[in-house]
C-alpha positions as CSV (number, residue, x, y, z in Angstrom):
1,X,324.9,209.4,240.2
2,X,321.3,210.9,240.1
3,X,318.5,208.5,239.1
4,X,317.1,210.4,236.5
5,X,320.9,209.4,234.6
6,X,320.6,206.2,235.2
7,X,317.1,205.7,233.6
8,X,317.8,207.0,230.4
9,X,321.4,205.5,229.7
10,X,323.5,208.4,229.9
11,X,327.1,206.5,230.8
12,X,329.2,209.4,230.0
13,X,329.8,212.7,231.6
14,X,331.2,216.1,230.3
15,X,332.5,219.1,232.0
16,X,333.1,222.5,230.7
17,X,333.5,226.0,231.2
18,X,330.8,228.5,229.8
19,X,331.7,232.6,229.6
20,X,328.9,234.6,230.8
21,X,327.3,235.5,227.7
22,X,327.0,231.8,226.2
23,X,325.9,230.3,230.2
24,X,323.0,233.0,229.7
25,X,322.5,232.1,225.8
26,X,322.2,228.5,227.5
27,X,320.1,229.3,231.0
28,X,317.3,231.3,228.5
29,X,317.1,228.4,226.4
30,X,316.4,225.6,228.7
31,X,313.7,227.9,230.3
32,X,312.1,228.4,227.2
33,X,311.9,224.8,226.4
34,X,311.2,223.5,230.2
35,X,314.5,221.5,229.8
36,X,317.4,220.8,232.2
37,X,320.4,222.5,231.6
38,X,322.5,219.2,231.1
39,X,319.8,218.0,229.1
40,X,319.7,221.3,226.5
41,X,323.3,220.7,226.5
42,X,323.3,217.3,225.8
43,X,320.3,217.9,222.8
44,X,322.1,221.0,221.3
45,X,325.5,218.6,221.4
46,X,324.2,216.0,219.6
47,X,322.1,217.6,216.9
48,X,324.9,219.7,216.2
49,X,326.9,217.0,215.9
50,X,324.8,215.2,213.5
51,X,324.2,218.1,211.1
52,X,328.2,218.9,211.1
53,X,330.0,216.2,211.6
54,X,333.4,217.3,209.9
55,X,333.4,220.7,211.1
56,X,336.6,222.4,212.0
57,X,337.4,225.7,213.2
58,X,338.2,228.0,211.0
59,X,341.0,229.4,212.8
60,X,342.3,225.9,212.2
61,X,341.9,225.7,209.0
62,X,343.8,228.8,208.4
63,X,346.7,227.6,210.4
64,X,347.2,224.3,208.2
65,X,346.9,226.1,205.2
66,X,350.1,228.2,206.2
């Protein structure tokens, strides 16, 4: 594991997959804010966790109200 992980106390890791559209959404946004991309996923993760923390899909909803 890379040091920079270690320092701040990261214990956890997450993979995932990314169509083109949103890895490019992703890659402008971390150059515009001089970030890492693991660490402008990890930001956008948590803050949207913490301003929706019951959300469910809709889709999902739909399909447990039928």
């Amino acid at each position: 594991m890379s040091k920079r992980y270690t320092n701040t106390g990261n214990k956890n890791i997450v993979s995932v997959y990314l169509d083109d559209d949103t890895h490019a959404v992703l890659v402008s946004a971390k150059n515009r804010s001089g970030r890492t991309k693991s660490t402008e996923v990890a930001m956008r993760l948590k803050d949207h966790l913490r301003r929706f923390p019951n959300y469910i899909f809709s889709e999902q909803s739909e399909e447990e109200g039928r």
